[in-house]
N, CA, C and O of each residue as an XYZ file, in Angstrom:
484
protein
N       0.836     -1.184      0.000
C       0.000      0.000      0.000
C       0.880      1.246      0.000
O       0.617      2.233     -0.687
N       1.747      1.168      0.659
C       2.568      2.180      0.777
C       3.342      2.604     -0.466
O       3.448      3.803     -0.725
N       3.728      1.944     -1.019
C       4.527      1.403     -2.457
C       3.754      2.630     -3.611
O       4.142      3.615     -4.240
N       2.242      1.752     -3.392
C       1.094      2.286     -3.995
C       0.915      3.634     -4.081
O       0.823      4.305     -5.109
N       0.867      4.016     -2.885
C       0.928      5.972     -2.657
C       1.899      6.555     -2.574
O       1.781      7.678     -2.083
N       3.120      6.170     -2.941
C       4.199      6.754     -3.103
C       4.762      6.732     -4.962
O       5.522      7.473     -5.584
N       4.027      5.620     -5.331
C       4.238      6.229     -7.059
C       3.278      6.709     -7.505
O       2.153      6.566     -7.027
N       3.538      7.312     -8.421
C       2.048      7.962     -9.353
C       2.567      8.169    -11.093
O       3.526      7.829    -11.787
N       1.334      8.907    -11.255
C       1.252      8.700    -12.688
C       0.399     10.447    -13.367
O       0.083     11.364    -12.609
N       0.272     10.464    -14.385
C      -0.168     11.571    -14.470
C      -1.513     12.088    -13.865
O      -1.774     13.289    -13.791
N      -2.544     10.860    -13.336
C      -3.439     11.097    -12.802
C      -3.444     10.949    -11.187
O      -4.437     11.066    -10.467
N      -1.966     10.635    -10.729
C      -1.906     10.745     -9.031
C      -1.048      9.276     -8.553
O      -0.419      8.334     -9.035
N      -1.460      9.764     -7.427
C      -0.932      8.493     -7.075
C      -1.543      6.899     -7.524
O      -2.764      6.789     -7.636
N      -0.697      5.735     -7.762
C      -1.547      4.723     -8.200
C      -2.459      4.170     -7.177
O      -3.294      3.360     -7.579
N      -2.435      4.517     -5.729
C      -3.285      3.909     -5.011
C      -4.373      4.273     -5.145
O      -5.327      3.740     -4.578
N      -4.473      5.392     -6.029
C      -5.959      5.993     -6.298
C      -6.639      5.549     -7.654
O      -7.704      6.068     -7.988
N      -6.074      4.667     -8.372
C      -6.435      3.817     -9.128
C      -7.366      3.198     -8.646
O      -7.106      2.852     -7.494
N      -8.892      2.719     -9.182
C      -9.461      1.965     -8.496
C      -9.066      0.537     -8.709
O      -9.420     -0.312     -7.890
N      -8.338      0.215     -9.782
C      -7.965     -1.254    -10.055
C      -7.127     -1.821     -8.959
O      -7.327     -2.754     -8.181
N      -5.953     -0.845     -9.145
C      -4.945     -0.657     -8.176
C      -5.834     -1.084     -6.991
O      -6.067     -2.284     -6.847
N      -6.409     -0.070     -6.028
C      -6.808     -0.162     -4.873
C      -7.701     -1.823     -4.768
O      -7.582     -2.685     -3.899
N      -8.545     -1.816     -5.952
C      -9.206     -3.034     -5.477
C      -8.563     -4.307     -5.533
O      -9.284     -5.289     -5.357
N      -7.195     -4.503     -5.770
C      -6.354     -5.321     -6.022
C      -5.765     -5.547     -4.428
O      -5.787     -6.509     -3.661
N      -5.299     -4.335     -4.346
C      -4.820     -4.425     -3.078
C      -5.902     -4.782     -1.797
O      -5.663     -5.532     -0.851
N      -7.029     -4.100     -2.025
C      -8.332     -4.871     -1.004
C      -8.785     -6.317     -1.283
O      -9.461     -6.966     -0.485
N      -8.377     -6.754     -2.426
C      -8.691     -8.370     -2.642
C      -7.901     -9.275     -2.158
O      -8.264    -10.443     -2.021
N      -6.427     -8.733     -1.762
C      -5.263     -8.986     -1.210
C      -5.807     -8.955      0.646
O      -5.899    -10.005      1.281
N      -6.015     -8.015      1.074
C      -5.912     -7.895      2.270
C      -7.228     -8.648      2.681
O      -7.139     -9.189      3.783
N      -8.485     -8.807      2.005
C      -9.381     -9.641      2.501
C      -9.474    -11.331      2.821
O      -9.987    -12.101      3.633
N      -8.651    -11.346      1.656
C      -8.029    -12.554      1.187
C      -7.476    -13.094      2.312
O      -7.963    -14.152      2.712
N      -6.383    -12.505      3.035
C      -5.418    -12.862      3.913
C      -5.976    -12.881      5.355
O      -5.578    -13.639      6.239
N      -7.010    -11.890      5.487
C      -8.074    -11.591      6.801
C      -8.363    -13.426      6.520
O      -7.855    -14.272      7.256
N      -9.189    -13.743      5.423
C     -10.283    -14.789      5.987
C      -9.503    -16.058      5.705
O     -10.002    -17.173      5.855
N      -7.862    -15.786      5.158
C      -7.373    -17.399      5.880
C      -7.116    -17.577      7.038
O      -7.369    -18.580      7.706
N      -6.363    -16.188      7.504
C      -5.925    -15.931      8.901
C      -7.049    -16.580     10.010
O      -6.922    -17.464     10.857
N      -7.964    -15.909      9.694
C      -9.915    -16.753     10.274
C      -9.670    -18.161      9.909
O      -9.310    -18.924     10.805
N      -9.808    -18.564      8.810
C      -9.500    -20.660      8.716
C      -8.430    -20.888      9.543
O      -8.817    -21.939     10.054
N      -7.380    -20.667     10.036
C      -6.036    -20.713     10.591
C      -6.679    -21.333     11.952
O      -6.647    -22.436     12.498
N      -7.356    -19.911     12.261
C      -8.026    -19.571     14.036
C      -9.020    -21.112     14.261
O      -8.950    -21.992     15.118
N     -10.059    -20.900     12.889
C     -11.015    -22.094     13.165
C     -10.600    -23.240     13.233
O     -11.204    -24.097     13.878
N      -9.585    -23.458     12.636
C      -8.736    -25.256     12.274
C      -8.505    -25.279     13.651
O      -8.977    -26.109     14.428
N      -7.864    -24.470     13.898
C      -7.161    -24.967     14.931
C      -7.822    -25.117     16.260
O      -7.603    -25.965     17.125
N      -8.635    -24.173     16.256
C      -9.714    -24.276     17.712
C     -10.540    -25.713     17.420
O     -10.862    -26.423     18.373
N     -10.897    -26.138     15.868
C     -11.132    -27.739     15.620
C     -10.677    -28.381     16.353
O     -11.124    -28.927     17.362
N      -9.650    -28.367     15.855
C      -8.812    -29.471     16.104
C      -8.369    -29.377     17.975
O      -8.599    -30.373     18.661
N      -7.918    -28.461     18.446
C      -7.874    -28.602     19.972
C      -8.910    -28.899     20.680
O      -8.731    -29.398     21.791
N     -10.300    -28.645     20.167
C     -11.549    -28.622     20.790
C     -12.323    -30.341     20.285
O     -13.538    -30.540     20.279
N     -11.271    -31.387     19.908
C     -12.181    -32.429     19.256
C     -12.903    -32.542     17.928
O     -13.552    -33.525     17.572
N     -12.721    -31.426     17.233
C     -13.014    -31.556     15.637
C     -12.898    -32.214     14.886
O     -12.749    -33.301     15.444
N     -12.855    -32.345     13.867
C     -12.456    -33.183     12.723
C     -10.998    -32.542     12.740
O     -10.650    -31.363     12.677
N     -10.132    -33.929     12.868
C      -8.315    -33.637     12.871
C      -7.651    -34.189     11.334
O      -6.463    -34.196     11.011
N      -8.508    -34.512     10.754
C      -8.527    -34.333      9.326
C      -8.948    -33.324      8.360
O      -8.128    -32.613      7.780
N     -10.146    -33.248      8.183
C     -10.810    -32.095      7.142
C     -10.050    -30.467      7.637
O      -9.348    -29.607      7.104
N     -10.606    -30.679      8.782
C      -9.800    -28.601      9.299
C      -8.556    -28.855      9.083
O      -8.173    -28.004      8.280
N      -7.830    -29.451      9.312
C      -6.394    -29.198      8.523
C      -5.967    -28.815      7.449
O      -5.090    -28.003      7.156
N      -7.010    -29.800      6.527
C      -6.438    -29.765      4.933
C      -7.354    -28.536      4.867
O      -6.671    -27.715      4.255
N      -8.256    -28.097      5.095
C      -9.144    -27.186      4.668
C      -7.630    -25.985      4.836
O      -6.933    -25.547      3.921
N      -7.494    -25.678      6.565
C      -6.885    -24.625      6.823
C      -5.740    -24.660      5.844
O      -5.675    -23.779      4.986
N      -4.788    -25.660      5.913
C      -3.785    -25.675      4.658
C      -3.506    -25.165      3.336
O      -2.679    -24.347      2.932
N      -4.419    -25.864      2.749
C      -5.117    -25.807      1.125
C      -5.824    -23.858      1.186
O      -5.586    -23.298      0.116
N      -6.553    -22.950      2.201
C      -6.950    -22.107      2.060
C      -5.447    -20.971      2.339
O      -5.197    -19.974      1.660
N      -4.755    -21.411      3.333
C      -3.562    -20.486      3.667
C      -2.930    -20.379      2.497
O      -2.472    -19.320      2.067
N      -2.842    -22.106      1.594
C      -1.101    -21.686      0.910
C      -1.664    -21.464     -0.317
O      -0.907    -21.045     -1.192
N      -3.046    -21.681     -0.641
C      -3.420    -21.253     -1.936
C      -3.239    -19.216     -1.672
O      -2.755    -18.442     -2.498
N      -3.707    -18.912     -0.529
C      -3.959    -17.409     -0.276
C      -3.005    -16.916     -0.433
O      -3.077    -15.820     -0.989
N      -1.468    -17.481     -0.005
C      -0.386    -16.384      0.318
C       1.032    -16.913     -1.225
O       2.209    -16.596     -1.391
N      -0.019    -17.880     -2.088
C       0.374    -18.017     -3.271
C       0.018    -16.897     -3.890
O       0.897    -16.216     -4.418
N      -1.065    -16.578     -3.928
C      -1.859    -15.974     -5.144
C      -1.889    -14.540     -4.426
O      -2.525    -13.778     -5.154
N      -1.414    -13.854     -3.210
C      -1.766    -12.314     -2.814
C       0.089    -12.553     -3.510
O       0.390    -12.049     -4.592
N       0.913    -13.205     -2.846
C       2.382    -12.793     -3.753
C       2.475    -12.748     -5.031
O       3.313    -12.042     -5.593
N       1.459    -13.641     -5.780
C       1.682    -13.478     -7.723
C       0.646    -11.818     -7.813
O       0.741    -11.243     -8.897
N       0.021    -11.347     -7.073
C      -0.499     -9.819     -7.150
C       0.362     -8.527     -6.641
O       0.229     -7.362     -7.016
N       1.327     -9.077     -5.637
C       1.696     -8.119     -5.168
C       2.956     -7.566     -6.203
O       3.424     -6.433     -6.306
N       3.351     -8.980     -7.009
C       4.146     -9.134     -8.191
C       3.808     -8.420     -9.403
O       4.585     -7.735    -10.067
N       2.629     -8.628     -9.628
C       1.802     -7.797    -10.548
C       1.858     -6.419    -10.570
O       2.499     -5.732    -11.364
N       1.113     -6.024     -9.607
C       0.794     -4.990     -9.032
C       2.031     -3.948     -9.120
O       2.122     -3.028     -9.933
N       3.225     -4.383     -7.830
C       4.444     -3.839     -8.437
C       5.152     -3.637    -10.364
O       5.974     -2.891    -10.896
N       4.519     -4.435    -10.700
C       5.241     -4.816    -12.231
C       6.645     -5.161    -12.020
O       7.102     -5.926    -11.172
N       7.315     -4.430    -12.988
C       9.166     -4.800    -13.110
C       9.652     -4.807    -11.748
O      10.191     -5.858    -11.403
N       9.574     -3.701    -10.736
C      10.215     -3.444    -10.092
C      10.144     -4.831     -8.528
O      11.089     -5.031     -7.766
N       8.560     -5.670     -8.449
C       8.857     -6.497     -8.133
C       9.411     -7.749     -8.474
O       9.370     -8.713     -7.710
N       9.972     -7.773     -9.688
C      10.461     -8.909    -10.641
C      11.946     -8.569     -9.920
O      12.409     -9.541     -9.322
N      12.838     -7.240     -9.877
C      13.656     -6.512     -9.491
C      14.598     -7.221     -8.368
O      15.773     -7.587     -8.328
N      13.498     -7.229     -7.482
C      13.773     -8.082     -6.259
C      14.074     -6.758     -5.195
O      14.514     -6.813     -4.047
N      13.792     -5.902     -5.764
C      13.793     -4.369     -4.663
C      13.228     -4.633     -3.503
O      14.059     -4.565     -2.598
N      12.036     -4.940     -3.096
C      11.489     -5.328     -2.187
C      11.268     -6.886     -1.794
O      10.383     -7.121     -0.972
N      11.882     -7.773     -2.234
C      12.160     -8.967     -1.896
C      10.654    -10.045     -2.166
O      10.396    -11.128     -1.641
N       9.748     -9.135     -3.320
C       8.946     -9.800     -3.460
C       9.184    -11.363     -4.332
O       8.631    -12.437     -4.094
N      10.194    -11.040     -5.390
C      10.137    -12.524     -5.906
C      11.009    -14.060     -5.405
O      11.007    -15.241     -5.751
N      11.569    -13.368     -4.592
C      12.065    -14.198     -3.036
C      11.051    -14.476     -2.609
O      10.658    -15.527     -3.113
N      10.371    -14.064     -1.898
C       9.188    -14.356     -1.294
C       8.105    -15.022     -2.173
O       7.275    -15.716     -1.586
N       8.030    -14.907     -3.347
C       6.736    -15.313     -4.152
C       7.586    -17.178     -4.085
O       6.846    -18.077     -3.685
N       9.293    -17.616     -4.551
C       9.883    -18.681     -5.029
C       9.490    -19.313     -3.024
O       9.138    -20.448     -2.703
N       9.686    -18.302     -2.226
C       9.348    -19.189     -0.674
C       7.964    -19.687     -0.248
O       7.677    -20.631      0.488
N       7.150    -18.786     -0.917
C       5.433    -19.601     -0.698
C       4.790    -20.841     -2.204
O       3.848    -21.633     -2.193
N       5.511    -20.600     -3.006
C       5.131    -21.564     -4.113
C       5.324    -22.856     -3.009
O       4.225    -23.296     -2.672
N       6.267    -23.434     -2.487
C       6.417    -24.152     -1.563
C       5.769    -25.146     -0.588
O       5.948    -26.237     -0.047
N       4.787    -23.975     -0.699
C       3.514    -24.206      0.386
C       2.569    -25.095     -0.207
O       1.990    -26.042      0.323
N       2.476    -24.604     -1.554
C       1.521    -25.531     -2.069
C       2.134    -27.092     -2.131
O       1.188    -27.851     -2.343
N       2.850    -27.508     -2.066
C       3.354    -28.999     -2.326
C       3.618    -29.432     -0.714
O       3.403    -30.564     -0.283
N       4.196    -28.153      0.195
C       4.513    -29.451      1.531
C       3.611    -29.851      2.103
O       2.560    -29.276      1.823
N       3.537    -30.801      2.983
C       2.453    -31.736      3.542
C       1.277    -31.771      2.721
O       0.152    -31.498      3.141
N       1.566    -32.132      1.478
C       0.888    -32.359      0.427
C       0.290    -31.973     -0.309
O      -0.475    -31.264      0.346
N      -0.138    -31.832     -1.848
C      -0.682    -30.484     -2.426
C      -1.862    -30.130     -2.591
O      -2.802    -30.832     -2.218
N      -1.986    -29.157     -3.088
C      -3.639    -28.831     -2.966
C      -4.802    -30.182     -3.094
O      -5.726    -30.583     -2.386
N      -4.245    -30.570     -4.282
C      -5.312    -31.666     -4.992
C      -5.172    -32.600     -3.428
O      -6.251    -32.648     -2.837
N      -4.248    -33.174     -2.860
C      -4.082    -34.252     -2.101
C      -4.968    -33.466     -1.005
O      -5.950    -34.148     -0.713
N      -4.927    -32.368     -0.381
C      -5.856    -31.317      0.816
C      -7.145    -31.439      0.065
O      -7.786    -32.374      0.546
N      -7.577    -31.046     -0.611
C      -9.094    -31.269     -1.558
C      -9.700    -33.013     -1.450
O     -10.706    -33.472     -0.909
N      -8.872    -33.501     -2.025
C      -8.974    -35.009     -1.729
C      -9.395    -35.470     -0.380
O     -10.504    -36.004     -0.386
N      -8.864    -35.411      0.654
C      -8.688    -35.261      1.725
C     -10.176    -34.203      2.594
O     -10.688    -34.573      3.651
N     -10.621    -32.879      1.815
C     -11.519    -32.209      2.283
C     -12.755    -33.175      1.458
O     -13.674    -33.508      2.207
N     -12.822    -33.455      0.606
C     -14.044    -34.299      0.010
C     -14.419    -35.793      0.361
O     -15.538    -36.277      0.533
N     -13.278    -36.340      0.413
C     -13.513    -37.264      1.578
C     -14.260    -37.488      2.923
O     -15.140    -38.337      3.070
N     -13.751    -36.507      4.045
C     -14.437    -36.072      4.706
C     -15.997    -35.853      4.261
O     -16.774    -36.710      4.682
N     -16.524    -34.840      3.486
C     -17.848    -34.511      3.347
C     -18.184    -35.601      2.969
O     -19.151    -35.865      3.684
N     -17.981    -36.618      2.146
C     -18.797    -38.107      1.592
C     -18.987    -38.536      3.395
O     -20.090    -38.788      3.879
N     -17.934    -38.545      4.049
C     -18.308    -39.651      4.997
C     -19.232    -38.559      6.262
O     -19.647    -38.854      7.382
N     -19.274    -37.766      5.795
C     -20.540    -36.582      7.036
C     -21.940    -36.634      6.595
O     -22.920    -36.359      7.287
N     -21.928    -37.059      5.232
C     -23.176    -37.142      4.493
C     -23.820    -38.591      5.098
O     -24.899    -38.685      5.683
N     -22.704    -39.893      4.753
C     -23.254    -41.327      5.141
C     -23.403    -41.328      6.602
O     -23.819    -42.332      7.180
């Protein structure tokens, strides 16, 4: 955000872009309501939950989230986060990561659908 209101263009700063801005609010909502799956998994799971499904759920929602707000924040910046000025494409090569450890999305999905077949029977 800061980034944002500190460059501009002939019409101002880019945070006043509405693309811009709504990019960056799709980003920060984004990250609010895994942060929330994070809280719920885990109160699951300490509280007797399902120690399967809230996991992969919380998993699969975190590392898909902090995949896809770093390929925007990449964007968003353009060249200069390609640059590595702000250590975004470091950071984008450290969360790709996420998606494959303790197994990848498809295997967390697998794993979350499973579950629902056997809540249904």
């Amino acid at each position: 955000v800061e980034r944002m209101k500190q460059r501009s263009d002939q019409q101002g700063p880019l945070y006043g872009h509405q693309a811009v801005a709504h990019r960056l609010a799709r980003m920060a909502t984004r990250i609010e309501s895994a942060r929330w799956m994070l809280y719920r998994g885990a109160w699951e799971v300490v509280n007797g939950g399902d120690d399967t499904v809230w996991p992969a759920m919380t998993k699969y929602t975190v590392s898909e989230t902090i995949v896809d707000c770093a390929l925007e924040v990449l964007r968003t910046l353009a060249g200069a986060g390609w640059l590595d000025e702000f250590g975004c494409a470091s950071a984008l090569r450290d969360v790709v990561g996420t998606l494959s450890a303790s197994g990848t999305s498809e295997t967390q999905l697998n794993t979350i659908a499973s579950g629902l077949v056997k809540q249904l029977q």
